[in-house]
N, CA and C atoms of all chains as a GROMACS GRO file, in nm:
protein
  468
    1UNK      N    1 -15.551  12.918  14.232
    1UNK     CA    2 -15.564  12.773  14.251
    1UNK      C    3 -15.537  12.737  14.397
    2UNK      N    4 -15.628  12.632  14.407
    2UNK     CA    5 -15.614  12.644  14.566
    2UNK      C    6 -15.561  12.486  14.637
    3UNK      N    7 -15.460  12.433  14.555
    3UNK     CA    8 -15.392  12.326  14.569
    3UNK      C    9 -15.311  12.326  14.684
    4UNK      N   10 -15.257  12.239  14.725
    4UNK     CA   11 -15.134  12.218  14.846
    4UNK      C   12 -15.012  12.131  14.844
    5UNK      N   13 -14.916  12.164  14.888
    5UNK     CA   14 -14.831  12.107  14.862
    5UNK      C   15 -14.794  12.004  14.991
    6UNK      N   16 -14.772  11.862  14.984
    6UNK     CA   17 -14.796  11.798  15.120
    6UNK      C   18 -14.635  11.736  15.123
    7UNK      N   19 -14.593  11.744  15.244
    7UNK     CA   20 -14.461  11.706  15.310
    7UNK      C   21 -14.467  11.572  15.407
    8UNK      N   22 -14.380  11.528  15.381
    8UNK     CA   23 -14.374  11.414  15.479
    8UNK      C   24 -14.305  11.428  15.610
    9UNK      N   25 -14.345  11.445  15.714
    9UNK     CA   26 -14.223  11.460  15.845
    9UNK      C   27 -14.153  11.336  15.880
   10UNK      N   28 -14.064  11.373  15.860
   10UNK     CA   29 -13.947  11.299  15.922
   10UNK      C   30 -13.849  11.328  16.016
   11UNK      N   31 -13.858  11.293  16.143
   11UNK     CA   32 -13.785  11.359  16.247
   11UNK      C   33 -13.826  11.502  16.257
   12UNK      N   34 -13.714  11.569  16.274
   12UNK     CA   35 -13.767  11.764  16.262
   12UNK      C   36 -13.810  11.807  16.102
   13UNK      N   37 -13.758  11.703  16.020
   13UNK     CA   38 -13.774  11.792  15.914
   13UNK      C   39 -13.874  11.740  15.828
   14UNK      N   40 -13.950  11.803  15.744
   14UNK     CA   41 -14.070  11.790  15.648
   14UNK      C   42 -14.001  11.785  15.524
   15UNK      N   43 -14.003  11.660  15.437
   15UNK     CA   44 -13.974  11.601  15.284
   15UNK      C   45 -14.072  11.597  15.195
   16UNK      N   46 -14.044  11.702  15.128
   16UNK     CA   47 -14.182  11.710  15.009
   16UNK      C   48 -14.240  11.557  14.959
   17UNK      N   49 -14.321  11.529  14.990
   17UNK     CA   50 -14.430  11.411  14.928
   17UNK      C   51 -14.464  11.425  14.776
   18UNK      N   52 -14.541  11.522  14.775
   18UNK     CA   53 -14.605  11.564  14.612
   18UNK      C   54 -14.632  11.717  14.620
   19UNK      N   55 -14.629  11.747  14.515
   19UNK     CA   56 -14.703  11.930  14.500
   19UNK      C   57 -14.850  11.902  14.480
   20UNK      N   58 -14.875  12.022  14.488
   20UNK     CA   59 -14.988  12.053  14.355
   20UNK      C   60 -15.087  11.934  14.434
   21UNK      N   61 -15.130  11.909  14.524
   21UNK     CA   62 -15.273  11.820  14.581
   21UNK      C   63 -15.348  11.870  14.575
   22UNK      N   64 -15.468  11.833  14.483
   22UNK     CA   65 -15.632  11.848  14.524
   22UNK      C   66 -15.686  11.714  14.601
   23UNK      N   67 -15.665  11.624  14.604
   23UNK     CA   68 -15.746  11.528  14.636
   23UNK      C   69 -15.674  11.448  14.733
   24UNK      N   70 -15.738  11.439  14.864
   24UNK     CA   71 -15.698  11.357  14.994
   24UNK      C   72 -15.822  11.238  15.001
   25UNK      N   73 -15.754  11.146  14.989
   25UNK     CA   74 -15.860  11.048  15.064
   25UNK      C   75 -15.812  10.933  15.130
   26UNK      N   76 -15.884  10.836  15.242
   26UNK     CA   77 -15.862  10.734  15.276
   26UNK      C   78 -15.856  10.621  15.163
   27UNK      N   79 -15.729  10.561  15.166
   27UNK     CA   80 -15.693  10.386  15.100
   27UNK      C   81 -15.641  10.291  15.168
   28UNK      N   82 -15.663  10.178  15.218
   28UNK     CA   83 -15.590  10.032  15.293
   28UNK      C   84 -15.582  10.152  15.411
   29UNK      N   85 -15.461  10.134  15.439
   29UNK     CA   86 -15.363  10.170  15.564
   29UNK      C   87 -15.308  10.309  15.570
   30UNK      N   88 -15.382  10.342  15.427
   30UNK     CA   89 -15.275  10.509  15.434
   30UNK      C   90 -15.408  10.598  15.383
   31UNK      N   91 -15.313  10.651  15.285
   31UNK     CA   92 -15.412  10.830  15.249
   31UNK      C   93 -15.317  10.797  15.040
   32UNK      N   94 -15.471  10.823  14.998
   32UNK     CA   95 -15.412  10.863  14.848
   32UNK      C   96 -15.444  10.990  14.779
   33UNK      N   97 -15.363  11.026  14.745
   33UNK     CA   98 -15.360  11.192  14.718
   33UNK      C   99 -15.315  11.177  14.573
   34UNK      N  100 -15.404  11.308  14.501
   34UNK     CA  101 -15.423  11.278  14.348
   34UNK      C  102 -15.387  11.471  14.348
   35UNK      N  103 -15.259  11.494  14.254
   35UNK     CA  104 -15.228  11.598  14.222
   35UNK      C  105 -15.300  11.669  14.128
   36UNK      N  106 -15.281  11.830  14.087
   36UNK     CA  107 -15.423  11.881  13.981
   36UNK      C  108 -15.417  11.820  13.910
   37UNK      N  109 -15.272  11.718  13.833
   37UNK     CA  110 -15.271  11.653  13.690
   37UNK      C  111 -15.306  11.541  13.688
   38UNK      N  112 -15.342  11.465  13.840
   38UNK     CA  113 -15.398  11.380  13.802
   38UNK      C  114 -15.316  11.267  13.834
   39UNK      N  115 -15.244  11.249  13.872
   39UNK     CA  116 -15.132  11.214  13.922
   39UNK      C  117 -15.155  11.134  14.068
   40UNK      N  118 -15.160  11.021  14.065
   40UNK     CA  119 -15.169  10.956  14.245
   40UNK      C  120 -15.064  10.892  14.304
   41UNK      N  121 -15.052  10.925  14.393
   41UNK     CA  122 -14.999  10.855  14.492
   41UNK      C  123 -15.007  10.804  14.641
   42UNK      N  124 -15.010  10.727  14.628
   42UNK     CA  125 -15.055  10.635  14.801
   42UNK      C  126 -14.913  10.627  14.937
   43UNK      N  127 -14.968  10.649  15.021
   43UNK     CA  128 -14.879  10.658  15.132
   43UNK      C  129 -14.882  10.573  15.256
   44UNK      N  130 -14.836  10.524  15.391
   44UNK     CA  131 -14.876  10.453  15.468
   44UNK      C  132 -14.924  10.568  15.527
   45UNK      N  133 -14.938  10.649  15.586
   45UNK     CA  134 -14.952  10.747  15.660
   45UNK      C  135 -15.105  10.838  15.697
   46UNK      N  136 -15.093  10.924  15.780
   46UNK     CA  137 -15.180  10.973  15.871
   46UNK      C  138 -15.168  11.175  15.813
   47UNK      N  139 -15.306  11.238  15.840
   47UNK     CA  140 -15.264  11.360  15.865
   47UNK      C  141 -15.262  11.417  15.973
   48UNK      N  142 -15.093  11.508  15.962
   48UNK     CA  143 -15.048  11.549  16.110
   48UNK      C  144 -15.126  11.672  16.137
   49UNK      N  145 -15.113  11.740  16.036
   49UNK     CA  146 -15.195  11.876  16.022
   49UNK      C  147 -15.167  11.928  15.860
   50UNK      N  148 -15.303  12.047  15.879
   50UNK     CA  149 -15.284  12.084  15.739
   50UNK      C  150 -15.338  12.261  15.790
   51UNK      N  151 -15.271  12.345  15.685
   51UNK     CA  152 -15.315  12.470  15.690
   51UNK      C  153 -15.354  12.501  15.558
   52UNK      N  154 -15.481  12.502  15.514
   52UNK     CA  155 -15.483  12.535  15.349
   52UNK      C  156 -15.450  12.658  15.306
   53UNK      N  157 -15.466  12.780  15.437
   53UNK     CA  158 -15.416  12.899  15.355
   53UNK      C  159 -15.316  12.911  15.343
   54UNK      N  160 -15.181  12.830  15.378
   54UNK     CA  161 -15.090  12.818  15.334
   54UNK      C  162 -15.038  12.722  15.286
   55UNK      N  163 -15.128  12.652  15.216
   55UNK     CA  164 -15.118  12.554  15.104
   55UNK      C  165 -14.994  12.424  15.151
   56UNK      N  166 -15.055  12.407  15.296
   56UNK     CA  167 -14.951  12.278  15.350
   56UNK      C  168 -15.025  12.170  15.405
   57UNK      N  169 -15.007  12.046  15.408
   57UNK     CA  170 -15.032  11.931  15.459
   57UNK      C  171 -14.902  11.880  15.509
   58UNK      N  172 -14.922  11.851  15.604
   58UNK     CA  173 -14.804  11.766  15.675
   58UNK      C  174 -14.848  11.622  15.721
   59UNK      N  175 -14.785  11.530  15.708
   59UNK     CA  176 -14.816  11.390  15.694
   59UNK      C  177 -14.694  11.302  15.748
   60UNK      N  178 -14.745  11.206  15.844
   60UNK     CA  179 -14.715  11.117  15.924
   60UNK      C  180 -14.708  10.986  15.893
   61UNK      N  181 -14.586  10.931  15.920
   61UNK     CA  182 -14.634  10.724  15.867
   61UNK      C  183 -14.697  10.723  15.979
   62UNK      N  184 -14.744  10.628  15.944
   62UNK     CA  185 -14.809  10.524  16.037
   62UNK      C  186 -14.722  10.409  16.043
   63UNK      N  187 -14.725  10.355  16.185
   63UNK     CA  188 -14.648  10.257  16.244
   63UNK      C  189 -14.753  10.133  16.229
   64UNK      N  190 -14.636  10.054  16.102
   64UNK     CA  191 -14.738   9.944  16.060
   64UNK      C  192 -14.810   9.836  16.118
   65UNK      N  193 -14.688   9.792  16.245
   65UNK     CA  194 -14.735   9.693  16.345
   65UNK      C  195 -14.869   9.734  16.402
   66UNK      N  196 -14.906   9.917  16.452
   66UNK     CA  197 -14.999   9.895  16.540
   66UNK      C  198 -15.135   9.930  16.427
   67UNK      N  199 -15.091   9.964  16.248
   67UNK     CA  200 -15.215   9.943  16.144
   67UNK      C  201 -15.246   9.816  16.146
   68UNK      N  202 -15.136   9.722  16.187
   68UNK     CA  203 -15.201   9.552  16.148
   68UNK      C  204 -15.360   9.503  16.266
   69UNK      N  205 -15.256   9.576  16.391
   69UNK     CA  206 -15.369   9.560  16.525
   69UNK      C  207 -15.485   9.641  16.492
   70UNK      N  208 -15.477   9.755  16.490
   70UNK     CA  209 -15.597   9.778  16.453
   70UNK      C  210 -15.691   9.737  16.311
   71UNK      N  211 -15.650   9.735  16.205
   71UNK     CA  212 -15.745   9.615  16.134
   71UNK      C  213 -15.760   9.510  16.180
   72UNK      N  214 -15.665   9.437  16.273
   72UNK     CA  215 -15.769   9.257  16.333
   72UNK      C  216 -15.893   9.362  16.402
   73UNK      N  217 -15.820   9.436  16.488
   73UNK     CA  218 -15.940   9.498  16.567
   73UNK      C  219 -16.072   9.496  16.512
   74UNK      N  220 -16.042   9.619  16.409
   74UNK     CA  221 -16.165   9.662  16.328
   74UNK      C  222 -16.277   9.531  16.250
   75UNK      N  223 -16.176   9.431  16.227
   75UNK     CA  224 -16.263   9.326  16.133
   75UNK      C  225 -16.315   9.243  16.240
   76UNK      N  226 -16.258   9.223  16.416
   76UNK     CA  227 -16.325   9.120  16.484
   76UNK      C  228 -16.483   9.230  16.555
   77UNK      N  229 -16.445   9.384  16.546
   77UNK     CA  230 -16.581   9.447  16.606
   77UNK      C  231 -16.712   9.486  16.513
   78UNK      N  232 -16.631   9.484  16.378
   78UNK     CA  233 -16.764   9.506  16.248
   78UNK      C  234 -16.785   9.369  16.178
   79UNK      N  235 -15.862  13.289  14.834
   79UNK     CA  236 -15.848  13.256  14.929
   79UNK      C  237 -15.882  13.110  14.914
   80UNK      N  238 -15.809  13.024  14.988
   80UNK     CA  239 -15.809  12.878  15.001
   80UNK      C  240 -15.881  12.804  15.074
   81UNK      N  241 -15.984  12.857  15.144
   81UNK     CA  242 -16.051  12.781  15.284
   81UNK      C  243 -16.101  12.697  15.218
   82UNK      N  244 -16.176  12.580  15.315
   82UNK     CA  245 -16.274  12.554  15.239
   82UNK      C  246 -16.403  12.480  15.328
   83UNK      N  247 -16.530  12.481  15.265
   83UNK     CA  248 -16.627  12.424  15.355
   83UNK      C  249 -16.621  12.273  15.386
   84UNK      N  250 -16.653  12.241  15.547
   84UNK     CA  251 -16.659  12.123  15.572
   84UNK      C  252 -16.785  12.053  15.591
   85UNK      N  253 -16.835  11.945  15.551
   85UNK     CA  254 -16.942  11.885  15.562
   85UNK      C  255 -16.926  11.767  15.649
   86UNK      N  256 -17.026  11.733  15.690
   86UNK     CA  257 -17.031  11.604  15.788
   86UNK      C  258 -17.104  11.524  15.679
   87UNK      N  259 -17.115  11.365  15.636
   87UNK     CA  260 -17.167  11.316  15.613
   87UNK      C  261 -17.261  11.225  15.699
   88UNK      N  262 -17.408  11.196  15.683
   88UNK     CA  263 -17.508  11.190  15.720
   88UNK      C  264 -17.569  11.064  15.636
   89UNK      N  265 -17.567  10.977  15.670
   89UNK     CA  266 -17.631  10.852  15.552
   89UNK      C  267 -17.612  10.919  15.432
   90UNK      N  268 -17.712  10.928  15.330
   90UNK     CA  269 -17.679  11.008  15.167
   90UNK      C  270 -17.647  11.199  15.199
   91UNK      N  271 -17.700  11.226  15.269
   91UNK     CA  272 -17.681  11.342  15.307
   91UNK      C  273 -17.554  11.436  15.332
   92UNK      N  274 -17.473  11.503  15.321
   92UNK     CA  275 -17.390  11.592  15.369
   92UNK      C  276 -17.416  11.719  15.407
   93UNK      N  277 -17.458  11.754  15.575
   93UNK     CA  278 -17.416  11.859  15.651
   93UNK      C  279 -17.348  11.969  15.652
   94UNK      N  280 -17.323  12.118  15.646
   94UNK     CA  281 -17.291  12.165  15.653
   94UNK      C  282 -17.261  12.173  15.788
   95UNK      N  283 -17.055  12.141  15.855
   95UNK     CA  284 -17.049  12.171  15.962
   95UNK      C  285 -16.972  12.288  15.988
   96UNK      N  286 -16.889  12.317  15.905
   96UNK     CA  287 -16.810  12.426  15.948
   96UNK      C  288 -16.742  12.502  15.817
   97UNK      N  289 -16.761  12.682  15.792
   97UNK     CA  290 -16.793  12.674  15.653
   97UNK      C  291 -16.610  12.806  15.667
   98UNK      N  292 -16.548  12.793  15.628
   98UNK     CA  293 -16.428  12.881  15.584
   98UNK      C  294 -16.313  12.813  15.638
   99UNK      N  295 -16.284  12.675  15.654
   99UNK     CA  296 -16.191  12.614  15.720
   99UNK      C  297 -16.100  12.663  15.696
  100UNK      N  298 -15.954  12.674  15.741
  100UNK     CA  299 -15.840  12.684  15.742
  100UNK      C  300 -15.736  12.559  15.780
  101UNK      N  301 -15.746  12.559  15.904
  101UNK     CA  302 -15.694  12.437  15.974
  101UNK      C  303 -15.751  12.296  16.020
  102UNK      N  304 -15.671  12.193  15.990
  102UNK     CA  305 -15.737  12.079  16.040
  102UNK      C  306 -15.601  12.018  16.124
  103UNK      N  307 -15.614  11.903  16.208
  103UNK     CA  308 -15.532  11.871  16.264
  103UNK      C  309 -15.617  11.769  16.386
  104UNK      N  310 -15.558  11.645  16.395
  104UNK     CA  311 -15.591  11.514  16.474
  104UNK      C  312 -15.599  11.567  16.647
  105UNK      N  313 -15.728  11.534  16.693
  105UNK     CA  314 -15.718  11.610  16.841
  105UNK      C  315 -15.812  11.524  16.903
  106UNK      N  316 -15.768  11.452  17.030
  106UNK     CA  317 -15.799  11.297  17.099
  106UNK      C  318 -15.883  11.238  17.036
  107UNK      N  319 -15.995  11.181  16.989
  107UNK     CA  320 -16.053  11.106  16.910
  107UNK      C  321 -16.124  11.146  16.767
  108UNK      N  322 -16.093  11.247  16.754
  108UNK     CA  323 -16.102  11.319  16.632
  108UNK      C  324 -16.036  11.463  16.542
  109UNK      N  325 -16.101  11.523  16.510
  109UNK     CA  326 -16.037  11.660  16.495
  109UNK      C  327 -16.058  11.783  16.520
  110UNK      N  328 -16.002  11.884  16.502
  110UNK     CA  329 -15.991  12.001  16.518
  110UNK      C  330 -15.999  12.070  16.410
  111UNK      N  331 -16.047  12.190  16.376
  111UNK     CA  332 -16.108  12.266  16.285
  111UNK      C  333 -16.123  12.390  16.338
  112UNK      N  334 -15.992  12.494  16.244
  112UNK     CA  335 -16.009  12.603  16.290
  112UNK      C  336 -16.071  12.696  16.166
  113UNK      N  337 -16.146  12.804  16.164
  113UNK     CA  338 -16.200  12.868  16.003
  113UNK      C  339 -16.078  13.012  16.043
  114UNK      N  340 -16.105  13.071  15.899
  114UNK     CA  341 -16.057  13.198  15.898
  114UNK      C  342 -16.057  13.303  16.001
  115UNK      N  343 -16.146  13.264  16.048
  115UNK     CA  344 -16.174  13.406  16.152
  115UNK      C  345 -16.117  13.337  16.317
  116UNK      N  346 -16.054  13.239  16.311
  116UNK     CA  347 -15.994  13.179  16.402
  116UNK      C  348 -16.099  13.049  16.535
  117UNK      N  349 -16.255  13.026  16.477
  117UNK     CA  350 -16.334  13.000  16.561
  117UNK      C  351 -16.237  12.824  16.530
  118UNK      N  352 -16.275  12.775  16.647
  118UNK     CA  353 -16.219  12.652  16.664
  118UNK      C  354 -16.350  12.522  16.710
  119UNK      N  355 -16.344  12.468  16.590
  119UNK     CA  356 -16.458  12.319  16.666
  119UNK      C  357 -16.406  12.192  16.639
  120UNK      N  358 -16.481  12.095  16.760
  120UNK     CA  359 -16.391  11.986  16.773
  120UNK      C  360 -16.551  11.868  16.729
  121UNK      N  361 -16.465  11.779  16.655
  121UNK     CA  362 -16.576  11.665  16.583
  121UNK      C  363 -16.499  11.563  16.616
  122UNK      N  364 -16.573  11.460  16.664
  122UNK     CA  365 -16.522  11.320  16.649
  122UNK      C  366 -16.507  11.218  16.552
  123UNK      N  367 -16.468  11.258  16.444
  123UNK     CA  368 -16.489  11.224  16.304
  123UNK      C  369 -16.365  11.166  16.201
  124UNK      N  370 -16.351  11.150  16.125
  124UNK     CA  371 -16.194  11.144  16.063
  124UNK      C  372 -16.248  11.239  15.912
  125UNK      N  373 -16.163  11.198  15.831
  125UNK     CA  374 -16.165  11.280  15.644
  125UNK      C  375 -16.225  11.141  15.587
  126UNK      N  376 -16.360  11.202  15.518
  126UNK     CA  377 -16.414  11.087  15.463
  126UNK      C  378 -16.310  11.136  15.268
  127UNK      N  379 -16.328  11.250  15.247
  127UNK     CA  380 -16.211  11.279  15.139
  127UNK      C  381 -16.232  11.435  15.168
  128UNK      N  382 -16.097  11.486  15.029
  128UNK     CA  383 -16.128  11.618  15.070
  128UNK      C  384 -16.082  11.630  14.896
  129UNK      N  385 -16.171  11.732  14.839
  129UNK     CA  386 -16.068  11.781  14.702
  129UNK      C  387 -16.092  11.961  14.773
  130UNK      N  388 -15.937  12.001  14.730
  130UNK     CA  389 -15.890  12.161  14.789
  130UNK      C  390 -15.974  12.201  14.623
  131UNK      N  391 -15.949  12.174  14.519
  131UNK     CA  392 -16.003  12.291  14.433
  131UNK      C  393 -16.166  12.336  14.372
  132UNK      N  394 -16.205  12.226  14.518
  132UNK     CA  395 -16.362  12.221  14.483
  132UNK      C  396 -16.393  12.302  14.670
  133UNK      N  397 -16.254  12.316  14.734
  133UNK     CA  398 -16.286  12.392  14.893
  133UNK      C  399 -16.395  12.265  14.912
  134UNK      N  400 -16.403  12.163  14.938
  134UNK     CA  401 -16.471  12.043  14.995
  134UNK      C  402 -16.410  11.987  15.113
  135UNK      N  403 -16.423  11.903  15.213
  135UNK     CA  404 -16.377  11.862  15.296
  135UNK      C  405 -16.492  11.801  15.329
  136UNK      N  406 -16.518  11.649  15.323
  136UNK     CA  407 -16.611  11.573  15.392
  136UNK      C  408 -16.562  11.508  15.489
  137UNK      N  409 -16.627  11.471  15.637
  137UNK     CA  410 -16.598  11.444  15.750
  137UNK      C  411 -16.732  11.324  15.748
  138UNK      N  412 -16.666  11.186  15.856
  138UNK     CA  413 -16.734  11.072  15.834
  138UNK      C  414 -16.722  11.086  16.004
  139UNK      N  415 -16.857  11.034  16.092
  139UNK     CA  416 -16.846  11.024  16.251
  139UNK      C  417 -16.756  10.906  16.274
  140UNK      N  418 -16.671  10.862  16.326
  140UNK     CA  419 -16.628  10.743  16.391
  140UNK      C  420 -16.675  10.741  16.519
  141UNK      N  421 -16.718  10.580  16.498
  141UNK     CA  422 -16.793  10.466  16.626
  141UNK      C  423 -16.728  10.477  16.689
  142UNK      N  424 -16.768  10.523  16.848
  142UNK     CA  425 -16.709  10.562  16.971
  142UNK      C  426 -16.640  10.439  17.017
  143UNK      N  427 -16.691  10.321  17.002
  143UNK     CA  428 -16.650  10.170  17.048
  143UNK      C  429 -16.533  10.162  16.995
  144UNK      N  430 -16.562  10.146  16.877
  144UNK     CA  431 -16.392  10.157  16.815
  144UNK      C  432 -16.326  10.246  16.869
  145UNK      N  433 -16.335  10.351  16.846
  145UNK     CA  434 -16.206  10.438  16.897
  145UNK      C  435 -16.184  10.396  17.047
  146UNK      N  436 -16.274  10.343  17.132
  146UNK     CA  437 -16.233  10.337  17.281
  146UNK      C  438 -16.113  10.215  17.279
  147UNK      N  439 -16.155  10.112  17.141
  147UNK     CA  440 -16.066   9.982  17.185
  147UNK      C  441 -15.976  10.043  17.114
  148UNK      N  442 -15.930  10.130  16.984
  148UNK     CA  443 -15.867  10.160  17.002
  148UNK      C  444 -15.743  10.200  17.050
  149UNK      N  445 -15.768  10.315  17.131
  149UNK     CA  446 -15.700  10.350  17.238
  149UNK      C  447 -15.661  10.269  17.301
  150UNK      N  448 -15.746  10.179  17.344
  150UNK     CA  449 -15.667  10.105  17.477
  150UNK      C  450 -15.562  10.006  17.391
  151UNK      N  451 -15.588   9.951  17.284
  151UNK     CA  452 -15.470   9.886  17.169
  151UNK      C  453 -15.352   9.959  17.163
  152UNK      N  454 -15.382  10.092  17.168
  152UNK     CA  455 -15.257  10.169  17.136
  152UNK      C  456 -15.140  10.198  17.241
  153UNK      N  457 -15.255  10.188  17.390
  153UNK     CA  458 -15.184  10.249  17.501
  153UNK      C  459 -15.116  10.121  17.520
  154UNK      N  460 -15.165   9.996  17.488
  154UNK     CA  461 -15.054   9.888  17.521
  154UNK      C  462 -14.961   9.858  17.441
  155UNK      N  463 -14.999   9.900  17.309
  155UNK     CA  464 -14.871   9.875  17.184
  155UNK      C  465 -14.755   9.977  17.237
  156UNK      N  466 -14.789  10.119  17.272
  156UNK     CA  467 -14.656  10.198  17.242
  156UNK      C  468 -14.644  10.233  17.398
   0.00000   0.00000   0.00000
């Protein structure tokens, strides 16, 4: 099975988020990730990096003030 | 083995851009993509989604405009 297990960084250290991810995608302001069972969960955050052969994602918040600027952004250029 | 193929999406279409991924990771206006055998290519693109147990990874181009205002949003926010 070729799932991943994704961590949240915080400072130096990486805090397990969820196991078991198949499914990454863009939602609002973050990333929603759906485990093999099916299982979702939504995050504010960014990917920092990922290595699938070693079944890691590492994941970043996003700093909400500058998600707000960039959606005015995005909605005054599209 | 866990790699998996990346596609570019193309109006209805999806591309084959880069096929045994390993690594992904955010690199100046887009990403980085390294495969198994260590070859490294750079797309200006973000994750349109990815499911690991289907080895999928779709990649969406991002509008150069945007990302330029972007940037310059960012370099004055932080």
């Amino acid at each position: 099975m070729c799932e991943a297990n994704a961590y949240l960084k915080d400072g130096e250290n990486e805090v397990m988020f969820m196991e078991s991810v198949d499914v990454i995608e863009p939602y609002e302001n973050g990333l929603k990730l759906i485990d093999i069972f099916g299982m979702q969960k939504f995050i504010q955050a960014k990917i920092k990096d990922m290595t699938l052969l070693n079944h890691r994602i590492i994941l970043e918040k996003i700093d909400s003030e500058l998600v707000q600027i960039k959606l005015n952004i995005e909605s005054s250029v599209t």
